[in-house]
C-alpha positions in Angstrom: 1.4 23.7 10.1 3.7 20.9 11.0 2.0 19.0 12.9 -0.6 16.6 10.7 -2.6 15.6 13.3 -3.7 19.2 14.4 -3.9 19.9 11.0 -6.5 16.8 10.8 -8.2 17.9 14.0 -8.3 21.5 12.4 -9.7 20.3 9.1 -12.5 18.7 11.0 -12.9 22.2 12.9 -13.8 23.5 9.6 -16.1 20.6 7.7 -18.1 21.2 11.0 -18.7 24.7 11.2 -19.2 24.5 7.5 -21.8 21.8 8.3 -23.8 24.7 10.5 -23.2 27.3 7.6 -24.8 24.9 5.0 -27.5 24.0 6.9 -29.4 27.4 6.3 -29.4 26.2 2.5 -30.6 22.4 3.4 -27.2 20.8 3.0 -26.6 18.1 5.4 -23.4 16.4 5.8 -23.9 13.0 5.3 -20.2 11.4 4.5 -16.8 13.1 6.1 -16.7 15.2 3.2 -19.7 15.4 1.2 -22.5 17.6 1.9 -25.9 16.9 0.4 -29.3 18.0 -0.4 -31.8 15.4 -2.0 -34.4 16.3 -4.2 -37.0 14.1 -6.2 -34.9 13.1 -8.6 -31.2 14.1 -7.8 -28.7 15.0 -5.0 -26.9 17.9 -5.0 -23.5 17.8 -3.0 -21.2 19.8 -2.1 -17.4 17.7 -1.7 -14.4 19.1 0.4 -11.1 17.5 -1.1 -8.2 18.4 1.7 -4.9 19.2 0.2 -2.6 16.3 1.6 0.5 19.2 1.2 -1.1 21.3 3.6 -4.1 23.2 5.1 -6.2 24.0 2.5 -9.3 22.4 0.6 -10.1 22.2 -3.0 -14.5 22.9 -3.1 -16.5 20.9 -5.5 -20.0 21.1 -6.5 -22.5 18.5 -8.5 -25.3 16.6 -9.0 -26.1 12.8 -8.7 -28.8 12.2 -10.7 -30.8 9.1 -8.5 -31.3 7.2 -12.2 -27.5 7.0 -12.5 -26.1 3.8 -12.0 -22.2 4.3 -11.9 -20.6 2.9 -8.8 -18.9 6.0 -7.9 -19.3 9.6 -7.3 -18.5 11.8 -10.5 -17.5 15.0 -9.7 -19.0 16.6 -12.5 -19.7 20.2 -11.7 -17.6 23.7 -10.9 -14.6 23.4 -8.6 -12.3 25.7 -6.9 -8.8 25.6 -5.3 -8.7 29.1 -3.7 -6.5 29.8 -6.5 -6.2 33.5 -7.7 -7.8 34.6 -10.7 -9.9 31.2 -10.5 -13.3 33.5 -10.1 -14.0 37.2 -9.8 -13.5 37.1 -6.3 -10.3 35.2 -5.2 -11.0 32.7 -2.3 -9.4 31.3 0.1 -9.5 27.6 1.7 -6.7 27.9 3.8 -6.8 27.6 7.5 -3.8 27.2 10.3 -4.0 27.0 13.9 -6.1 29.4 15.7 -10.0 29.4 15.8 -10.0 33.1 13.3 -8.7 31.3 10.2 -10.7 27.8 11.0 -13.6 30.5 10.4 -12.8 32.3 7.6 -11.9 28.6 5.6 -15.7 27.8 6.7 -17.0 31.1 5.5 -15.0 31.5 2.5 -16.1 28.2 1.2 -19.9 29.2 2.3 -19.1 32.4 0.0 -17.9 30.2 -2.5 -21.1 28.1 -2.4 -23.4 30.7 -2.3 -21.7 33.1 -4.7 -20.8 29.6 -7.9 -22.2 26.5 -6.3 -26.1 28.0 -5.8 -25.9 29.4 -8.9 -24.7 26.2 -11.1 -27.1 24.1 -9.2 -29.9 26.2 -10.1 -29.1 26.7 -13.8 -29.4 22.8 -13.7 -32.6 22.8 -12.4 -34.0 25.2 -14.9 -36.5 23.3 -17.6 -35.0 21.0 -20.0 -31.8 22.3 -19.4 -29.3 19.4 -18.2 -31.4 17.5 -21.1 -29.9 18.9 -23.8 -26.3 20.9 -23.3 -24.0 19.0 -24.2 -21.7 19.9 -20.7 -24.5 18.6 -18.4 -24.2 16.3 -15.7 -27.4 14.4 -16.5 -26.6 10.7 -17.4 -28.5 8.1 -18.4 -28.7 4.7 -17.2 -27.1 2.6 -19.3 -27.3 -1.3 -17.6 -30.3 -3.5 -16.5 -30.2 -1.3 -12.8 -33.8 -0.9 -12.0 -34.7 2.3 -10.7 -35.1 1.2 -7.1 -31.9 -0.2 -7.5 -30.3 3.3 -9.2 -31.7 5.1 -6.3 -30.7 3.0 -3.3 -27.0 3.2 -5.4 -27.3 6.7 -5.1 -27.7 7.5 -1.6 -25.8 4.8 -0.4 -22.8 6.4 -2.3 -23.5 9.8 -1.2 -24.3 8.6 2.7 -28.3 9.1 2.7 -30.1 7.4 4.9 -33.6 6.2 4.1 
């Protein structure tokens, strides 16, 4: 795809059908490219990162803990590039012109989430869990941030509204 600017328009095509697709699992796109569920204590988000060499995405998946007081978004959980041999099944987050492959980026990346992404954020959820591996996402606040503070941080960041 040559042309950037349909490739932009096209990208968009794609965060917005993925929008609907997400929806059903309470994911609500609250920044261009994040995609967020809140929860008590964390948000869960799923981030699109759009190649700048062509049409494709790389998918992220994490968790933003509302305690945590860092002033950017870590991207601390499972990623994919549509790579082969990245997961059992071999995705793809390319798109191109017409409406068919706009789709199948949307629903390939929905297959992704509900096939890695669910599954991850679950695991974190599960008891004590993200507590005490040492490869959890869970961080501690380490300055004077209040937790008011931590959790207006939080959303803000991640485009919440209150």
């Amino acid at each position: 795809m040559k042309d950037k600017r349909l490739e932009k328009k096209n990208a968009e095509l794609v965060k917005k059908k993925l929008s609907e697709l997400l929806s059903v699992y309470g994911f609500i796109k609250t920044k261009p490219t994040f995609f967020t569920r809140l929860f008590e204590d964390r948000i869960e988000f799923i981030h699109l990162h759009k190649f700048s060499y062509g049409p494709a995405f790389r998918v992220h998946t994490g968790i933003r803990f509302l305690k945590d007081n860092q002033e950017f978004i870590e991207l601390n959980g499972i990623e994919a590039s549509g790579h082969k041999n990245e997961y059992p099944i071999n995705y793809d987050f390319s798109y191109h012109k017409d409406d068919a492959s706009i789709n199948r980026c949307a629903n390939q990346i929905l297959l992704f989430v509900e096939n890695e992404s669910l599954p991850w954020l679950e695991n974190w959820r599960e008891g004590d869990e993200f507590y005490n591996r040492q490869d959890s996402p869970f961080r501690l606040s380490k300055d004077g941030l209040n937790k008011e503070d931590s959790e207006t941080l939080s959303k803000k960041l991640l485009g919440i509204k209150d």
